[in-house]
N, C-alpha and C positions, 0 to 999 in steps of 0.2 A: 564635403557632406557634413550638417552636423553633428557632434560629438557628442555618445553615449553619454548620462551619467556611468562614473568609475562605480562599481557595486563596495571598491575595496575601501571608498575612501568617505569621511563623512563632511559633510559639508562644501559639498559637489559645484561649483562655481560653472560649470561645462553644460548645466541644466539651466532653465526658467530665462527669466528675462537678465540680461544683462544688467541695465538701467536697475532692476531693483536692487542685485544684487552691491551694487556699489553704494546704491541709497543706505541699504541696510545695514552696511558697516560705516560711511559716510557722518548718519547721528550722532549714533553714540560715540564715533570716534572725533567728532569736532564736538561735542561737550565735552567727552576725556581730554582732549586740548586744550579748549578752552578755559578748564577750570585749572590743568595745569599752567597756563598762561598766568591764569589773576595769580598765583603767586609770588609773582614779579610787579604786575601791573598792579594789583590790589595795594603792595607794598609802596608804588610812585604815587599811586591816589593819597595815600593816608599822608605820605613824607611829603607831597606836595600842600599837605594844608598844616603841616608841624608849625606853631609859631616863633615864628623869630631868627627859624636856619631853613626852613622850608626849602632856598633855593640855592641852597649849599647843600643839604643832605639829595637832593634831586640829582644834583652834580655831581656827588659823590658816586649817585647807583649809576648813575651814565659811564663813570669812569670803570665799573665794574661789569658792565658789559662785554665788552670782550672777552674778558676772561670766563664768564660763563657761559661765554655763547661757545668758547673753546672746548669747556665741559660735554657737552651739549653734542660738539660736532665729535669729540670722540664716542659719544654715546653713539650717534649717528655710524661711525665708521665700523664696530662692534655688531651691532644690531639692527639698524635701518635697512641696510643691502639683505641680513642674515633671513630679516622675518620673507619675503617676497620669493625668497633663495628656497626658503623652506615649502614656500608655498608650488613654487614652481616642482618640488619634486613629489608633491604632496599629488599635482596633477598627473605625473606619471606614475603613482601610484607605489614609491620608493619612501614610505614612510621611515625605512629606518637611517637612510642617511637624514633624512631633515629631523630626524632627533638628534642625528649628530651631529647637523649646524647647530641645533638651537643648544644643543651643551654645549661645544666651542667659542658658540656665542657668549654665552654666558661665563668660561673660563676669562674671555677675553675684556669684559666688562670690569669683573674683578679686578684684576689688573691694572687696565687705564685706570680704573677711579684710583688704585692705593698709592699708584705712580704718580699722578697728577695732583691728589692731595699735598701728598710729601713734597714735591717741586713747587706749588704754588705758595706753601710757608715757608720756602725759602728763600724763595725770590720775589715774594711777593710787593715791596716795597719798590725794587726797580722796576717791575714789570707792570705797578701804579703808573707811575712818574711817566714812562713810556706812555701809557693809555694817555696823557695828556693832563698828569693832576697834576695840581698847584700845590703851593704850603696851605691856602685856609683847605683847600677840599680832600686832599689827602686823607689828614686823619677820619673822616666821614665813608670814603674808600675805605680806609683800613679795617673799620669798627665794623663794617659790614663781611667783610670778605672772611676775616678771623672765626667770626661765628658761621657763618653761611659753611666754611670747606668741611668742616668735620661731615656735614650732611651728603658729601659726593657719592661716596659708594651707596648709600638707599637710594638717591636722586638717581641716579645712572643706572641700575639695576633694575629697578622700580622702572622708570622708563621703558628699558630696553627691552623686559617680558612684554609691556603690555603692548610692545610692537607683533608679536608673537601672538599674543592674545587675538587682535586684530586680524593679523593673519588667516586664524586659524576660524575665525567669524564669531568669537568671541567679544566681539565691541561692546554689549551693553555690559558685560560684567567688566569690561575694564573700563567703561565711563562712569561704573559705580566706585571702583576703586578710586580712580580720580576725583570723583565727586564728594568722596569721604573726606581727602587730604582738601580740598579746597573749603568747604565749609569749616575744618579746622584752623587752615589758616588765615581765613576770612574774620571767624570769631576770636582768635589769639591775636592778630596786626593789634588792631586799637587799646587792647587790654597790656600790650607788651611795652606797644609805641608811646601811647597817651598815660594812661593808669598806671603801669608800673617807671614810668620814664624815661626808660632804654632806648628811645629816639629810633634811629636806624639799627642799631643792636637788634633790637626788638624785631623786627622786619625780620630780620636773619634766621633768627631762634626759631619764631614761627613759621619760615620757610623749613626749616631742620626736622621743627617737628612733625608738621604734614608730611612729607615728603619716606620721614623714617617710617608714619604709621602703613602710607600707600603702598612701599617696600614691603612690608611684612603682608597686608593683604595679596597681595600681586604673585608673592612668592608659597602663600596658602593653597591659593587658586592654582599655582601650575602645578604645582606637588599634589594634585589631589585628581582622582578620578576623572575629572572629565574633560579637560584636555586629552585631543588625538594625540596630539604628542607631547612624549614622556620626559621629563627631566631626569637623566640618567646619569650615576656618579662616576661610570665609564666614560661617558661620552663630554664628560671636563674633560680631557686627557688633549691637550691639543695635536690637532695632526694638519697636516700641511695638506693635503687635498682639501682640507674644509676651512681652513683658516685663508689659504688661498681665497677660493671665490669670496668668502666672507666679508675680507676685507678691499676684495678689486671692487665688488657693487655696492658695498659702502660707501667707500672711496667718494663716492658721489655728493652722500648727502653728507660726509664730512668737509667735502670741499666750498658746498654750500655753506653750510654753518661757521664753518673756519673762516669763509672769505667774509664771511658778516663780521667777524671778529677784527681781522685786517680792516675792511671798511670801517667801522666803528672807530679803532682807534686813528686812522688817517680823517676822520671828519672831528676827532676830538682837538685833535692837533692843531689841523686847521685852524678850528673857530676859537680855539686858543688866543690864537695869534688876531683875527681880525673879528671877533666880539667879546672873549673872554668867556666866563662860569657861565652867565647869564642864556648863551647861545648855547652852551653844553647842555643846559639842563633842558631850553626849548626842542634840540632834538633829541633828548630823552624823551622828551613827552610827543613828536611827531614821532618816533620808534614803535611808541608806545601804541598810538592811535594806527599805525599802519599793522603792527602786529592782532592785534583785534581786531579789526575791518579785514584783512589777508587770510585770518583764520580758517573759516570753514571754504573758503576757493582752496586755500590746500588739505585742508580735513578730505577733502574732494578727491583732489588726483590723489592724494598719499593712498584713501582706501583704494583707489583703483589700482592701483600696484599688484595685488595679490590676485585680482580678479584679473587681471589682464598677464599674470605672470602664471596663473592655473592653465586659464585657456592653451596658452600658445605652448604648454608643456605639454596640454592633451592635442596642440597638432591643431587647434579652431583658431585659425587665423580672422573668420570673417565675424568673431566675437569681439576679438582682442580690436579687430576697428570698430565693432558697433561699441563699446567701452570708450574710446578715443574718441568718437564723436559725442559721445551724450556729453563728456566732461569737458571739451571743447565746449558748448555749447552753453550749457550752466553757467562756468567759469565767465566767461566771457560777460554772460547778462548779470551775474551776479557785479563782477567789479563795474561796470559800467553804469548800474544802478547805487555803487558805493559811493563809485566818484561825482557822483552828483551832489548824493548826499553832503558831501564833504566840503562840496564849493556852496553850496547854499548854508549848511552850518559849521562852518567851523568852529563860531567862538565857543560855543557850547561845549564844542570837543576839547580848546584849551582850558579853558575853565574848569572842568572836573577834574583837572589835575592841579588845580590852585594859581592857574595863571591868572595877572591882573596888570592893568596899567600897562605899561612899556613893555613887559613879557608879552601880554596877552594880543597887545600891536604884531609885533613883531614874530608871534608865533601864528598868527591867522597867514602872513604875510609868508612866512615860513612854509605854512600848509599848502598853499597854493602852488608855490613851485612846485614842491618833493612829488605831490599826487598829479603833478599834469602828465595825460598817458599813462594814468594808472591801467588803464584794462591791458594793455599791452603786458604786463605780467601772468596775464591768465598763460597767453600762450609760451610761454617759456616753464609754465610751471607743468602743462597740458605735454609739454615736450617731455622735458623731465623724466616727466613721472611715468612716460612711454618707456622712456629708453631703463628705466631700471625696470619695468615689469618686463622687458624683453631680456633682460640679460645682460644686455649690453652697456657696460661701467665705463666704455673712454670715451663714447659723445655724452656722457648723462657729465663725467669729470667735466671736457673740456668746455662745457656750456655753464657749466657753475663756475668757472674762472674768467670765461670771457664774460661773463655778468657784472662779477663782481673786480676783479682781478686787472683784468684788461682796460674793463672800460671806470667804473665808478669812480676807482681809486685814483688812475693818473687824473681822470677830470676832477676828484674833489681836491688834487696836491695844484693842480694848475687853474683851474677857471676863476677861482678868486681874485688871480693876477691879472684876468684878461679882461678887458673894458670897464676894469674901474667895480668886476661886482660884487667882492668883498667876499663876505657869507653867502651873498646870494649864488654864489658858485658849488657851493657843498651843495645844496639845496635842489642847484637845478641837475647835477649828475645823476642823483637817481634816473629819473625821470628816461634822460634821452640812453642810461644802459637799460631801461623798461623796454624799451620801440626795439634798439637794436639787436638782442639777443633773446626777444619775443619771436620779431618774426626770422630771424636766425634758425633760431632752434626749433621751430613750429616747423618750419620748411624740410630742415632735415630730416625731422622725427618723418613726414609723410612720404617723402622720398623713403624713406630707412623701410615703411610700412611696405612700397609698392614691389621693393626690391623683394619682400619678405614673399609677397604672393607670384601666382601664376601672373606670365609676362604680362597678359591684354587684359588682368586685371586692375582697378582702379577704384579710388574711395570717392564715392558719390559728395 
């Protein structure tokens, strides 16, 4: 039957249409995204038209990719699983435990960032060279990463509420926050990079600074009246019943973002060896163009996480599938209309990031493999995002390994070697772990759905 709204709880996800419900967190939270995204990309756009290192300082941000995407997935393991978690008890109407994730959460954010900082000035120079740097691109890694770490604990912090925010249907106030820090660091790149001369320095600083001011907004907004849930200086305190599930349905989207870290540096490696800087920096700039075009298909399932982790808390399983379907459905005609796009313009797409001549060849050429069977990520992402609104962290894990893990990685160390195709073997791995662990994981999630319901029940 369908489910009450709860009287006890505000921002009732168990009421009205489902479909809008995930629209309405869906906007603001793929603009919160994406303006977090240009921080990065904003940064490859300017350092790709630097004259004279343009595509040595490109190389350089390529080789520091992993490392922030490491950042990134700790944030994810902290907080990702935490907000959904919260949500889900939000639906059974147990407000005061999901105040006690979201403080545990946040205990635990602090931490990753001051641990990961300290470890990454230490070792930061081997754990370069690993990523696949050279002597000329090294120092261009360096000059970036030294200025960039001071900014980890606002970056993660900052982050991590505004997953919370989201949660709790807060999305347009955290796409404000986001949007503050993005126009900051939109108007500081070219004044840091160009006008003052700090090259990729510059990039960094203005990453720091945005990022610190969206910290302190973000951290305003939960300390203040109108969040349902309280950030309480009890509820630091870590305890093992919350830091538990915290980190088992994290686990996911840190498995995620970590195996991008792995893959990153196993494709840096690679193209090391069989193109050099030149191919380093072209999948920098195909990373780049696949993280912007991927954005709002995951803006997508990520807000349906809390909407489908509310439901199935208040017991409405036949919400939790109409959610699964809408975002199926979007997902799908969205990437399909992407990858279109993509084959009919590429160069456009290298081009804005300063590609020319012999890059600009070789990166249209580039493009074509990496996206063939792009929509086939919808479903793996549509899977996903099932299995952490349901609770369930070891199919949401082992599908983010067999993605990335399983399949990308041994095919980007070996298909270089097989039939002669060089780089064109990093290039083509994406692609065939897209098909494979799409319809994998798409399969299971509905099996996982049918098991959930009544026996002769079935998803239309």
């Amino acid at each position: 039957m369908p489910q009450t709204a709860n009287p006890y709880v505000k921002h009732d996800f168990a009421s009205g249409s489902v479909a809008r419900h995930i629209i309405a967190l869906t906007l603001p939270a793929a603009a919160a995204q994406l303006v977090q995204l240009l921080y990065s990309v904003v940064d490859r756009i300017y350092l790709g038209h630097l004259s004279g290192t343009s595509q040595l300082a490109l190389t350089g941000l390529g080789l520091c990719f992993p490392l922030t995407a490491f950042i990134l997935a700790l944030c994810n393991l902290c907080a990702a699983g935490a907000a959904p978690l919260s949500a889900l008890y939000r639906g059974k109407g147990d407000i005061a435990f999901a105040e006690k994730i979201l403080g545990n959460s946040c205990a635990l954010l602090l931490a990753a960032a001051l641990a990961l900082t300290v470890g990454f000035y230490i070792f930061l120079d081997p754990l370069l060279y690993l990523c696949g740097a050279s002597a000329q691109s090294l120092p261009y890694a360096q000059s970036y990463m030294r200025w960039y770490l001071p900014g980890t604990l606002c970056s993660m912090l900052g982050v991590g509420l505004i997953y919370f925010m989201n949660a709790q249907s807060f999305a347009r106030e955290a796409m404000l926050c986001a949007l503050t820090g993005a126009i900051i660091n939109i108007g500081l790149d070219p004044i840091l990079i160009f006008y003052c001369g700090l090259g990729i320095q510059g990039a960094a600083i203005a990453s720091v600074i945005a990022q610190t001011i969206v910290c302190l907004q973000v951290l305003r907004f939960t300390l203040s009246a109108k969040p349902e849930l309280k950030l309480k200086r009890t509820n630091l305190r870590l305890q093992a019943a919350c830091v538990k599930p915290i980190l088992a349905l994290g686990l996911s989207g840190f498995v995620m973002q970590g195996t991008n870290a792995v893959v990153q540096v196993a494709c840096n490696v690679t193209l090391r060896r069989f193109g050099g800087d030149i191919f380093i920096g072209i999948m920098t700039i195909v990373s780049s163009i696949r993280d912007l075009i991927s954005l709002p298909m995951l803006s997508l399932t990520h807000s349906a996480q809390p909407v489908i982790a509310f439901n199935y808390g208040a017991a409405s399983l036949l919400r939790v599938k109409d959610a699964v379907r809408f975002i199926t459905k979007v997902s799908v005609i969205y990437l399909a209309l992407a990858w279109a796009l993509i084959l009919i313009f590429p160069a456009p797409l290298i081009a804005l990031f300063g590609g020319d001549g012999a890059s600009l060849h070789a990166g249209v050429h580039a493009l074509h493999l990496y996206f063939f069977g792009f929509v086939f990520m919808a479903l793996h992402a549509c899977g996903q995002s099932t299995f952490v609104g349901l609770n369930l962290p070891k199919p949401a894990i082992f599908f983010s390994l067999l993605r990335k893990v399983f399949i990308v990685v041994p095919l980007t160390l070996t298909l270089p070697y097989a039939a002669g195709l060089g780089s064109d073997g990093v290039f083509i791995a994406e692609p065939i772990s897209n098909v494979a662990s799409g319809l994998l994981c798409y399969g299971c999630m509905l099996f996982t759905l049918r098991h959930l319901s009544a026996p002769n029940s079935r998803i239309p």
